[in-house]
C-alpha positions in Angstrom: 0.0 0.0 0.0 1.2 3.3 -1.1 -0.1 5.3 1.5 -2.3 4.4 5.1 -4.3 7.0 4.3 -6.3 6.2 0.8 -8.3 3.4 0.8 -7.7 1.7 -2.6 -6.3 3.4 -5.6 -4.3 6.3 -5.8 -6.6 8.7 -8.4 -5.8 11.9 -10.2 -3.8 14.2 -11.7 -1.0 16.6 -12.3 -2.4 19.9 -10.9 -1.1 23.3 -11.8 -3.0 25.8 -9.3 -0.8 28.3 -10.0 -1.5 28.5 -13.3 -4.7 29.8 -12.2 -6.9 32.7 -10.1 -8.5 31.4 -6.5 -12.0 31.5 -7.9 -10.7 28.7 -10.1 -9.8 26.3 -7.6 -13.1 26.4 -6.4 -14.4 25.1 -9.4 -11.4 22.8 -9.5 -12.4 21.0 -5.8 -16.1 20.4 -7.6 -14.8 19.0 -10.0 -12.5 16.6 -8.6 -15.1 15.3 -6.2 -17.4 14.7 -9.3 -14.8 12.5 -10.6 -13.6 11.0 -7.5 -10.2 12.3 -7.0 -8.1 11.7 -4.0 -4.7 12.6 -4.5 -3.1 15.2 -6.7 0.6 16.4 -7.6 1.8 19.6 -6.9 4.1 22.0 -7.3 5.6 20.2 -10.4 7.1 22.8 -12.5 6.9 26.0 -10.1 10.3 26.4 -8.5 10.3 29.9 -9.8 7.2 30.7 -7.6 8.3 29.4 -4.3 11.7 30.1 -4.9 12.1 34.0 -5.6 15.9 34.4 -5.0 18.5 32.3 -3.3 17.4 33.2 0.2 13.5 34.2 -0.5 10.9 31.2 -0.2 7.3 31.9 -0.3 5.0 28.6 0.5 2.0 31.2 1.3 0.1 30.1 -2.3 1.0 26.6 -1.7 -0.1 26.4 1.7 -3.5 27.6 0.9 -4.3 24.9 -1.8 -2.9 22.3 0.1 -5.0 23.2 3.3 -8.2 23.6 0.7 -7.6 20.1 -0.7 -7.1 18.3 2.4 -10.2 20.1 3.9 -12.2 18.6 1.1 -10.9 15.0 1.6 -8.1 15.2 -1.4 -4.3 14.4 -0.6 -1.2 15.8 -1.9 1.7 14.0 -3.6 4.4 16.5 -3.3 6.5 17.2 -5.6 9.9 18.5 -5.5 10.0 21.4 -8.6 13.6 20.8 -9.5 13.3 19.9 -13.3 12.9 23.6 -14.1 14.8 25.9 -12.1 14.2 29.5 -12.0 15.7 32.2 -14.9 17.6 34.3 -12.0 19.4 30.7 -11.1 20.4 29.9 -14.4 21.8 33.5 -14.8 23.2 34.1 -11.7 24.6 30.5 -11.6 25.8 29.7 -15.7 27.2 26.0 -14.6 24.1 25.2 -14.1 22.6 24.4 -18.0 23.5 21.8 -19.6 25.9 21.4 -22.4 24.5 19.6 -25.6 26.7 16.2 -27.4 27.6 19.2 -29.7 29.6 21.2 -27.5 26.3 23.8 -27.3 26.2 25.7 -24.0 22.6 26.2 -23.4 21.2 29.0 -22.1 17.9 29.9 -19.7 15.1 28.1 -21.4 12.6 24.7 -21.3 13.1 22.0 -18.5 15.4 19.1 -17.4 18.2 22.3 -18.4 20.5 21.3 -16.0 23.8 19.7 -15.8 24.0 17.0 -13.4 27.3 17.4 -12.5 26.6 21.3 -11.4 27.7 21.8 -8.1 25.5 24.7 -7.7 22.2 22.7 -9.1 22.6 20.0 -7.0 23.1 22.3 -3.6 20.2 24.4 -4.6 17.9 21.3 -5.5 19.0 20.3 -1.9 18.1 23.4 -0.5 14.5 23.4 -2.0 13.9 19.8 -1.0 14.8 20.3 2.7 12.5 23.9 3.1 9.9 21.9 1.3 10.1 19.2 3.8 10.4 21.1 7.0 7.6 23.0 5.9 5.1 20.0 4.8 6.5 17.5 7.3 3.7 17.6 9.8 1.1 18.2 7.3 -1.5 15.4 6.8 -2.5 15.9 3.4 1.2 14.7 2.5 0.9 10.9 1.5 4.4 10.4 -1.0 7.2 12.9 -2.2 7.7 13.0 -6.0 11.2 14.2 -6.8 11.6 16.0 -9.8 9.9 15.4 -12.9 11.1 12.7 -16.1 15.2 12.7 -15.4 17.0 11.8 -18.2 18.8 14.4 -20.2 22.8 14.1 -20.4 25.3 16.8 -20.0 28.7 16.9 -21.9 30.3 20.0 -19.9 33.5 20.3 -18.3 31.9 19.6 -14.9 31.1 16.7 -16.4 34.5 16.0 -17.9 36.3 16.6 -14.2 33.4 14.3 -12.7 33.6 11.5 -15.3 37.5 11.5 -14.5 36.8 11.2 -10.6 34.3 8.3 -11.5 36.7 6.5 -13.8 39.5 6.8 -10.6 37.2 5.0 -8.4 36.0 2.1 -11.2 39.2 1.4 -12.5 42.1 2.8 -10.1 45.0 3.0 -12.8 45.6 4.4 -16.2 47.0 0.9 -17.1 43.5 -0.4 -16.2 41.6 1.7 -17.8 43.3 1.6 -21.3 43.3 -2.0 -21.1 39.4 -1.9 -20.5 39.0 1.0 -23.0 41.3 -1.2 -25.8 43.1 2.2 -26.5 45.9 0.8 -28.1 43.5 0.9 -31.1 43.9 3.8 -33.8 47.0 4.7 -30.9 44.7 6.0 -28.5 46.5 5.6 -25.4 46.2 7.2 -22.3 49.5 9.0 -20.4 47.1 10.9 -18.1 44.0 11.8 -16.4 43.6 14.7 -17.6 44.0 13.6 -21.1 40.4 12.5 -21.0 37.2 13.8 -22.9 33.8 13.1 -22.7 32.5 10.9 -25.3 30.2 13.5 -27.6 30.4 14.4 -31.3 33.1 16.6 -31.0 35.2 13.5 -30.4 34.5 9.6 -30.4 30.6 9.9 -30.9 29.2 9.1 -34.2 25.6 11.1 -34.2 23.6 9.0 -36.4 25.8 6.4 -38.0 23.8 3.8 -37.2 20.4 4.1 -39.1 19.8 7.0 -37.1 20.9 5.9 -34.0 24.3 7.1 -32.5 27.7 5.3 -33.0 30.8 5.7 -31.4 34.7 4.5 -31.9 35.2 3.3 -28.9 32.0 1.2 -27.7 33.9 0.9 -24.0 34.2 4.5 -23.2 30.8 5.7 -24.7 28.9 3.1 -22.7 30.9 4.6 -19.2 29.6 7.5 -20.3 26.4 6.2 -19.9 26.9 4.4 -17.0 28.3 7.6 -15.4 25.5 9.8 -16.7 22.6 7.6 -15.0 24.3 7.4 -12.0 25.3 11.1 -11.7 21.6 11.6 -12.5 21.0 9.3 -9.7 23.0 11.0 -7.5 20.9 14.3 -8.1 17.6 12.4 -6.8 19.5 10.9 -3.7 20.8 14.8 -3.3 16.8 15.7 -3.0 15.8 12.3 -1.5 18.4 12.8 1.3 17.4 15.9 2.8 13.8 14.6 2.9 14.5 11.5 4.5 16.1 12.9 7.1 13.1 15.1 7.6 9.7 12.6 6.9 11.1 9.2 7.1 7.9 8.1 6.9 7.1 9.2 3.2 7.6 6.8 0.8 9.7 8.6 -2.0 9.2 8.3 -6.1 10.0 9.9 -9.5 8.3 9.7 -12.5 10.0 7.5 -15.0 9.0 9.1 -18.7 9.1 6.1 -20.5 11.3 2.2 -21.1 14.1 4.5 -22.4 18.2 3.6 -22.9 19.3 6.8 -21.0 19.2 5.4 -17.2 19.9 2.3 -15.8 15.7 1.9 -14.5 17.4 -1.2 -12.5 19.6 0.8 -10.5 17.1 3.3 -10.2 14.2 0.7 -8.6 16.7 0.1 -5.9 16.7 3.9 -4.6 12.5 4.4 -4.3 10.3 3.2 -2.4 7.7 3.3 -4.9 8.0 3.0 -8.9 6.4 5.0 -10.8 6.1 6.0 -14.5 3.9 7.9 -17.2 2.4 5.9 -20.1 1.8 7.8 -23.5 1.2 5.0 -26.0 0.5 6.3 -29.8 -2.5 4.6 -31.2 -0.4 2.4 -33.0 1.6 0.9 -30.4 0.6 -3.0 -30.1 -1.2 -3.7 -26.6 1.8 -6.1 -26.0 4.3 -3.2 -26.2 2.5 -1.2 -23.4 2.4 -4.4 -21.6 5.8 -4.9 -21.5 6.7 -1.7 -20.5 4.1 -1.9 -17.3 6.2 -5.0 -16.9 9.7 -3.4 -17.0 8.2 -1.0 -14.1 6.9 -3.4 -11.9 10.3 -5.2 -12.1 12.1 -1.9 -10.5 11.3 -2.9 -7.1 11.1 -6.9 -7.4 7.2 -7.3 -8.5 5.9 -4.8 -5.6 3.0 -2.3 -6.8 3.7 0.6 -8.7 2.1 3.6 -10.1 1.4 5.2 -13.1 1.8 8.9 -12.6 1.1 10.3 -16.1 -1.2 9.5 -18.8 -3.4 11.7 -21.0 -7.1 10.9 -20.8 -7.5 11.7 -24.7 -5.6 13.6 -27.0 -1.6 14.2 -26.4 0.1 17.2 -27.7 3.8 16.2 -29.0 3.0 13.4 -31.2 3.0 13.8 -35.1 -0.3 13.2 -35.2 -2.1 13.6 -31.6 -5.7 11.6 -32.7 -8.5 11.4 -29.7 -8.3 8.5 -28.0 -11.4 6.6 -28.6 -14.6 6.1 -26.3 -13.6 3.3 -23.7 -9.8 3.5 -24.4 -8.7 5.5 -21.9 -10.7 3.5 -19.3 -8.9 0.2 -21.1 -5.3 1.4 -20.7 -5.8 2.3 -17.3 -7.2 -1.3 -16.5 -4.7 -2.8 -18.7 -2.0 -0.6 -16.4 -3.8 -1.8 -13.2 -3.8 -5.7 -14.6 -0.1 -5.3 -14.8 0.3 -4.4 -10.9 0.0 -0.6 -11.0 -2.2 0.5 -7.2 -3.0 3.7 -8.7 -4.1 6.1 -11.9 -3.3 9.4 -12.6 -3.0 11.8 -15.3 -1.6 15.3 -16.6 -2.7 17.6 -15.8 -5.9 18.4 -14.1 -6.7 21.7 -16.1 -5.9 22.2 -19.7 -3.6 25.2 -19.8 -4.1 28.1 -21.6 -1.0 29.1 -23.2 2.4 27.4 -24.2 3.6 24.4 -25.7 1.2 21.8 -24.0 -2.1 23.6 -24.5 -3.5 20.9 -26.8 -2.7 18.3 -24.1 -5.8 16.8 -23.1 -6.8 17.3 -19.2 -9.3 16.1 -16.7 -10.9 19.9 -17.0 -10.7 20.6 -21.1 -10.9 24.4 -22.4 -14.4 24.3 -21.9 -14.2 24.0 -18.4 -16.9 21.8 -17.1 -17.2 18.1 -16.8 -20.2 17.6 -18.8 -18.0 15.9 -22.0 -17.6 12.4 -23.2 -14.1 12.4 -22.1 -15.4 14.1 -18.3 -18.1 11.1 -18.2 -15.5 8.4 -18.8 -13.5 10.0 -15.8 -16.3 9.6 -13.5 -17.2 6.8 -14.2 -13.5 4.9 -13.6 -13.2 7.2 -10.7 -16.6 5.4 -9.5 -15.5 1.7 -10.1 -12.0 2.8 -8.6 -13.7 3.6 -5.6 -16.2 0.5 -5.9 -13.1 -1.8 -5.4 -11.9 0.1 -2.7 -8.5 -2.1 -1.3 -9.6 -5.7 -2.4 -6.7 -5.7 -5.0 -4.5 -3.3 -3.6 -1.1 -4.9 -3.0 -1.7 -7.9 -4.8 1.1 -9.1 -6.6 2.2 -11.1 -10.1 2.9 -14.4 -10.3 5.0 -16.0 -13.4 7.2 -18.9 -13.9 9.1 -17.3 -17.5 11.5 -14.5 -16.6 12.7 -12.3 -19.6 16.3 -11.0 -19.1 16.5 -7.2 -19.6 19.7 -5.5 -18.9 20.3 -1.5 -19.8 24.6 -2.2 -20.4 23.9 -5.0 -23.0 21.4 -3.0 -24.5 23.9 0.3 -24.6 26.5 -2.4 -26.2 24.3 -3.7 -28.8 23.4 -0.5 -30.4 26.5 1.1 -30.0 27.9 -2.0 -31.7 29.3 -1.9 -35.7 27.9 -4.7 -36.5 26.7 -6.9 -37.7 23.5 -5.6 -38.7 22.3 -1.9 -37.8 18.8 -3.3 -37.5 19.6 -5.6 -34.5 18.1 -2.8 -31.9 17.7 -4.7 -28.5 13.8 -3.6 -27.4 12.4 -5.2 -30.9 14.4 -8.7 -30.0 13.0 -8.4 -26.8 9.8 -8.1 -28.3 10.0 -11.2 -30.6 9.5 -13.4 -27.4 7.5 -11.0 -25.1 4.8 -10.6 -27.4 4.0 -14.7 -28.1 3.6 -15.0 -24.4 1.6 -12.2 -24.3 -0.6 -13.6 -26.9 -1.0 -17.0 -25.2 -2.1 -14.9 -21.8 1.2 -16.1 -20.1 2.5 -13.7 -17.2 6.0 -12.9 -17.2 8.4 -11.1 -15.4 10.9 -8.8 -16.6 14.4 -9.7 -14.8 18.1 -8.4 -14.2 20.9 -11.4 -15.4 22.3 -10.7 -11.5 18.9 -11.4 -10.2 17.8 -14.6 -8.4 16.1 -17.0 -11.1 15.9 -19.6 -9.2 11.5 -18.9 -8.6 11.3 -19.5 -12.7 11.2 -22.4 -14.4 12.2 -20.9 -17.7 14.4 -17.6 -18.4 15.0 -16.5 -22.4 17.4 -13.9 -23.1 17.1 -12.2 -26.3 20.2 -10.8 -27.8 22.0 -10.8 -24.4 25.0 -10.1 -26.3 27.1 -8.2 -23.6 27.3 -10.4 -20.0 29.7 -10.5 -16.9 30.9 -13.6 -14.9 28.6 -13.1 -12.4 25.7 -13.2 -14.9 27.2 -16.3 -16.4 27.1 -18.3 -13.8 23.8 -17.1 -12.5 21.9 -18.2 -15.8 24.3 -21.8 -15.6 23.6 -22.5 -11.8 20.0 -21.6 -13.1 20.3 -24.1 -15.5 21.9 -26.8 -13.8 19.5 -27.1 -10.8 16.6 -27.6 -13.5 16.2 -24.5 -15.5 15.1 -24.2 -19.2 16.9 -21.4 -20.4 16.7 -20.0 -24.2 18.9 -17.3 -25.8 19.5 -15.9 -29.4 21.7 -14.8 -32.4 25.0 -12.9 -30.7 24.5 -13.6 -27.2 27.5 -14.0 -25.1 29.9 -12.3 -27.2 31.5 -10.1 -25.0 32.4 -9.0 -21.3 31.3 -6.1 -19.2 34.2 -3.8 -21.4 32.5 -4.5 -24.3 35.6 -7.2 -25.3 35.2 -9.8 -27.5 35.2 -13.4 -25.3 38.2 -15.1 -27.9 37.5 -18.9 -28.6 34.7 -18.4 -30.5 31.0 -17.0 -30.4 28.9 -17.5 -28.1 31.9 -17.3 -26.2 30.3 -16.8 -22.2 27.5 -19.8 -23.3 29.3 -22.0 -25.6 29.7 -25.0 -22.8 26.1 -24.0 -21.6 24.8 -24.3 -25.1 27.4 -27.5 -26.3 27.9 -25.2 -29.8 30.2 -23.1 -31.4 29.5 -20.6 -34.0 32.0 -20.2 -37.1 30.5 -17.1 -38.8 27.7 -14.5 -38.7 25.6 -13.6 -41.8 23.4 -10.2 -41.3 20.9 -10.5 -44.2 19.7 -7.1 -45.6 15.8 -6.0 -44.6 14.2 -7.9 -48.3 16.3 -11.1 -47.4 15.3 -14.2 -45.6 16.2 -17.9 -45.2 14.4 -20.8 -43.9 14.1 -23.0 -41.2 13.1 -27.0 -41.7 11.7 -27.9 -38.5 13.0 -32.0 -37.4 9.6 -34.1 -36.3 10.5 -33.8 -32.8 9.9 -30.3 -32.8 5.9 -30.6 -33.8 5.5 -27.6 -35.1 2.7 -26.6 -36.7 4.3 -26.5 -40.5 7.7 -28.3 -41.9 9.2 -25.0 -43.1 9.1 -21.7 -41.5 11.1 -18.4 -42.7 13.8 -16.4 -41.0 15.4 -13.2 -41.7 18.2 -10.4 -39.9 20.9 -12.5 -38.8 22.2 -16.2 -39.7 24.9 -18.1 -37.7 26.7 -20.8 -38.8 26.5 -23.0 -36.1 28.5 -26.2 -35.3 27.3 -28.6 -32.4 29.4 -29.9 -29.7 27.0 -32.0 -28.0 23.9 -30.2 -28.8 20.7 -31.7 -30.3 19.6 -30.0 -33.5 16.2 -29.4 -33.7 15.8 -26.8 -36.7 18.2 -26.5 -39.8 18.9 -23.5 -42.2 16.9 -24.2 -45.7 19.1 -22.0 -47.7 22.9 -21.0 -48.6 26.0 -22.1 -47.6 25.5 -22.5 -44.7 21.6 -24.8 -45.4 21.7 -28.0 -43.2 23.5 -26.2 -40.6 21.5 -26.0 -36.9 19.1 -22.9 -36.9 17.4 -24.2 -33.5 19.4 -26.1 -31.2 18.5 -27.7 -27.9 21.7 -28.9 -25.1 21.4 -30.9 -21.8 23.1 -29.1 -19.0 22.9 -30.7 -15.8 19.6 -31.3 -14.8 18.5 -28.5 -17.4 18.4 -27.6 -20.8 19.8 -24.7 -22.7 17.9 -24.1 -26.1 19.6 -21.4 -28.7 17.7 -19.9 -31.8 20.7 -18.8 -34.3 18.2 -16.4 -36.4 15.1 -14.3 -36.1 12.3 -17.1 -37.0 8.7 -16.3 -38.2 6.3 -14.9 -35.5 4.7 -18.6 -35.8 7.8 -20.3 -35.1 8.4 -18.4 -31.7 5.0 -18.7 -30.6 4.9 -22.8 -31.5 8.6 -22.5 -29.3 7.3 -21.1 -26.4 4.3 -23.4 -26.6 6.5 -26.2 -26.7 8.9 -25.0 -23.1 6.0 -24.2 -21.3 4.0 -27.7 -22.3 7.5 -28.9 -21.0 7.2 -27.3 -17.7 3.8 -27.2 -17.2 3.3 -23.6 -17.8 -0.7 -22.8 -18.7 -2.1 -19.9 -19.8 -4.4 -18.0 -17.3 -7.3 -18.4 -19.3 -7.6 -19.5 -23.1 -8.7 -16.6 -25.8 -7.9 -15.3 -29.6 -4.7 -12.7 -29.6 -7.0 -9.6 -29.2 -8.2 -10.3 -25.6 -5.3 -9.7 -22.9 -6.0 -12.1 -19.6 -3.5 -11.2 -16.6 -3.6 -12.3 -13.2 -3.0 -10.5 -9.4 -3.1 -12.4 -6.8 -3.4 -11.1 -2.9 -4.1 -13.8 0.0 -4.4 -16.5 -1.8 -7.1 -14.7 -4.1 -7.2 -14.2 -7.6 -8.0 -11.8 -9.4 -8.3 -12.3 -13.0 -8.7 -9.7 -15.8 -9.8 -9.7 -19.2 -9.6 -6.6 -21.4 -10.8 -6.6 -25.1 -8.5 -5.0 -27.6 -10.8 -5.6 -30.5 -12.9 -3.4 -32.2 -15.3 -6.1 -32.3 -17.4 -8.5 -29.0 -15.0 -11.6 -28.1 -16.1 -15.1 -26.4 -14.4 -16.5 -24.0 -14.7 -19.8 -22.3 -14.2 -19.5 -18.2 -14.4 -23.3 -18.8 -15.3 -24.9 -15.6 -15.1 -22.3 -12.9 -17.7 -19.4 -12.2 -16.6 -16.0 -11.2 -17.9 -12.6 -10.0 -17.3 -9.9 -12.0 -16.3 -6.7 -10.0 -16.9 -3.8 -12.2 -20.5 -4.6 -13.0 -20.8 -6.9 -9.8 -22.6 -9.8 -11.8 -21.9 -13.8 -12.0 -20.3 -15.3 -14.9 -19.9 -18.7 -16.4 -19.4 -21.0 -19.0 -19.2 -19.3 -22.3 -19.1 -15.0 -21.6 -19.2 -11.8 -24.2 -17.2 -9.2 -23.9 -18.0 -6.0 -25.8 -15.3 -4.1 -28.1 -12.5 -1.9 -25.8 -14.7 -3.5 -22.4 -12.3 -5.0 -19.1 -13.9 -7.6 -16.4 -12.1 -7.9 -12.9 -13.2 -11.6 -12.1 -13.0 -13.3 -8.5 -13.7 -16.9 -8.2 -17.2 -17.2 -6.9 
């Protein structure tokens, strides 16, 4: 449970009172209770307001709207407004802005304009943080602290520079070291001393756009320290803030909004240092349902399966899209289920009022431009604010339950798309998604894990394209494997170490023994290309011949059964799919990027093996997940379709919470609808 003091779900919005005149937020309280808000955010983005000049705070307007909300039974998630400081700071302080990849010194202007290395930033985001806290600490309207807003923006400064320096001291303790990790005895690039050391950006070994769009570099090892030094010195700004307010209200939980499943912080590291998750979901129309799922699913793995909650979402239109379409009757309603379904304990929006003026104007809000709640989009609001209510804490706290953990690790997926080769479409989120998705379609949980984790609660653990692994890792997934574990992995897994060095002896260097195969050579097939795969009877796949396209390995076995061979080329006969015996487990490898069909027959097949069912059986277009709290489950089914689904609750009968009726046998389910079902 988030917070003691609400009763069920967390619900509401961004809100931006000082955006507005006091006969306003009135109308604002009305409108909230029509809807069924409890909880709000505030001050986001108004540092300039409270924070006049270095020594001048003035809480007075804050005060009054956080007295006024509590007084009408709404709480107040606090924010911290350190993600836009004010103009005087950034003049008065210049190492404060941030410094773009090409050398740009920015001045005053937008948000996240700061340099995370600043000295001066991070004191005065301190300095906010604590007045905020002693202020607010004996307030009861205060139920969590949100720090800043959507972190993520890299500096390239010489704060940075002198930083990055001091952080590559401490990792790797001698020059020797460090050029040996670095390899900078390629292109003579050798180190003599410290101070010799620039920040990976365009203006030296970053290649902006090289790699069909996305950025290359010379040197793989020093642009992905870059990285990892960037997350963590953005890290080290929220500790700054979380700190001071710790010391002050302990018994807040602390979050930041995460803006989306990006590569520019390392979200595992980040899980470790809140107490509560939380991110802001802004899916285009055109995302798949199995892509927002996932992403749910990276966020509820920040903090081990606990609860999290979804800060942001728009209830209809965005703003910064291409093209920002409505969101359709019942889809806003869906999403936040589908959220919910995926362990979030709460549902909020931005903003609560539509603003007026500036860049997000045309951002849909709980209050639109017309300023009363008598719309399609303000009846939708009410009425998930109702059912919110309706299932007050019955499913708060509940938790996930899967046997198939996907590996998901932010350094391998800064290696791979920094890497040369072999093929610039091998992007790490779509390989992911080639084995999410299937086990999304057959309405199978699963978790998304770190390689360091504990696997040992899973009976299988796949690992797209986990192409850059430590030791540690290694032996995880083989101890994994050896005390029963089915594990599965891809094309150019294992090829290198934590450095981003090639592991000699052969690809897939850190698995071969794991996998009993060696692979001779790597064929990247351009986008029109494809081979084939001729399934052997044991595999009973659906068909004898499925294609394959990206990348094809020529694979030699050493002890591994082949259970799929290429059709085509120089390399036809060779193993595709390959399946090896590893103590009392098995390690399975897929040496190409097979057919949707094929990966949905394979993970059919592993889970028949171990006995992995789906929650409930339906077409592709209905979504089925599970919570389960007290040895209670709570089963939902959300239709996708444009179009009524059956489904077959087969044996069992249920009640169904959001329209509190009995259901059995063979149900409907109408087009963009969601049932909450207990066993009856």
């Amino acid at each position: 449970m988030i917070s003691k003091k609400i009763k069920g779900f967390f619900y509401g919005a961004d809100y931006n009172p000082d955006q507005w005149n006091k006969e306003i937020w009135k109308e604002d309280i009305r409108q909230m209770k029509v809807h069924g808000v409890n909880v709000v955010t505030l001050p986001v983005f108004s540092w300039a307001k409270i924070q006049k000049s270095e020594d001048e705070f003035d809480f007075s307007w804050l005060d009054e709207i956080i007295d006024l909300l509590y007084e009408n039974g709404i709480y107040v998630n606090l924010a911290t407004p350190t993600a836009a400081q004010p103009a005087w700071m950034s003049k008065k302080y210049p190492d404060i802005t941030k410094t773009d990849m090409y050398g740009r010194k920015y001045k005053h202007g937008g948000r996240t304009n700061f340099c995370p290395n600043s000295p001066n930033y991070r004191r005065l985001s301190k300095k906010i943080a604590k007045e905020m806290a002693e202020n607010y600490k004996d307030h009861p309207a205060i139920v969590l602290w949100h720090i800043n807003n959507e972190y993520g923006e890299y500096c390239y400064c010489e704060n940075c520079r002198k930083n990055f320096i001091k952080w590559l001291k401490e990792k790797y303790d001698t020059l020797e070291n460090l050029n040996k990790c670095w390899y900078t005895s390629f292109w003579g690039h050798t180190i003599y001393d410290w101070d010799e050391i620039e920040v990976p950006s365009a203006l030296t070994e970053i290649l902006p756009g090289r790699l069909g769009g996305r950025d290359g570099t010379n040197f793989q090892s020093m642009a992905i320290d870059y990285r990892r030094f960037m997350s963590n010195s953005i890290l080290e700004c929220f500790l700054g803030e979380a700190e001071e307010i710790r010391k002050i209200t302990p018994h807040i939980p602390i979050t930041t909004n995460i803006w989306g499943i990006c590569d520019k912080l390392d979200l595992f590291k980040w899980g470790e240092e809140c107490d509560v998750a939380s991110w802001d979901n802004y899916p285009s129309s055109k995302d798949h349902p199995s892509l927002i799922s996932f992403r749910h699913d990276v966020v509820r793995a920040l903090k081990g399966g606990k609860p999290f909650l979804l800060m942001e979402q728009t209830p209809s239109q965005q703003n910064w899209q291409p093209y920002n379409e409505q969101k359709r009757p019942g889809v806003m309603r869906l999403l936040s289920y589908q959220c919910i379904s995926h362990g979030s304990d709460g549902i909020m929006f931005f903003q609560w009022r539509q603003s007026a003026g500036a860049c997000e104007k045309y951002h849909t809000a709980l209050v639109p431009h017309v300023g009363h709640e008598n719309t399609r989009i303000g009846r939708e609001l009410t009425q998930l604010g109702e059912e919110l209510k309706g299932l007050e804490d019955k499913i708060i706290d509940s938790k996930i339950e899967s046997k198939i953990g996907i590996i998901m690790d932010w350094s391998n997926w800064w290696a791979v798309e920094y890497s040369s080769g072999p093929s610039i479409d091998m992007t790490y989120i779509d390989r992911i998604m080639k084995y999410y998705k299937p086990l999304y379609d057959l309405n199978i949980p699963v978790d998304i894990v770190n390689p360091n984790m504990d696997l040992s609660k899973y009976d299988m653990v796949i690992a797209p394209l986990l192409y850059m692994v430590e030791d540690k890792a290694i032996n995880n997934i083989k101890s994994f494997v050896e005390d029963g574990g089915t594990f599965i992995t891809t094309f150019f897994s294992g090829i290198v170490d934590e450095n981003d060095h090639v592991r000699l002896g052969a690809y897939p260097g850190a698995f071969r023994d794991l996998l009993g195969i060696w692979v001779e050579e790597v064929d990247a097939l351009y986008p029109e290309m494809k081979n084939g795969i001729v399934v052997e009877k044991e595999l009973n796949m659906g068909k004898d011949v499925y294609d394959c396209n990206l990348i094809c390995e020529v694979v030699h076995s050493q002890g591994a059964k082949v259970l799929g061979r290429f059709a085509h080329d120089y390399y036809k006969g060779y193993g595709a799919i390959t399946e090896n015996s590893y103590g009392k487990g098995k390690a399975i490898y897929v040496a190409t990027e097979p057919e949707e069909g094929f990966i949905r027959e394979l993970m059919k097949k592993y889970c028949d093996e171990n006995k992995i069912k789906p929650i409930l059986k339906t077409s592709e277009e209905i979504e089925v997940t599970k919570r389960i709290k007290d040895n209670k489950e709570y089963i939902f089914i959300l239709n996708h379709s444009k179009k009524p689904q059956q489904i077959d609750l087969e044996v069992k009968k249920y009640k169904e919470l959001l329209k509190n009726q009995v259901l059995k046998g063979i149900i409907n389910i109408e087009p963009k609808d969601v049932f909450i079902l207990e066993e009856y």
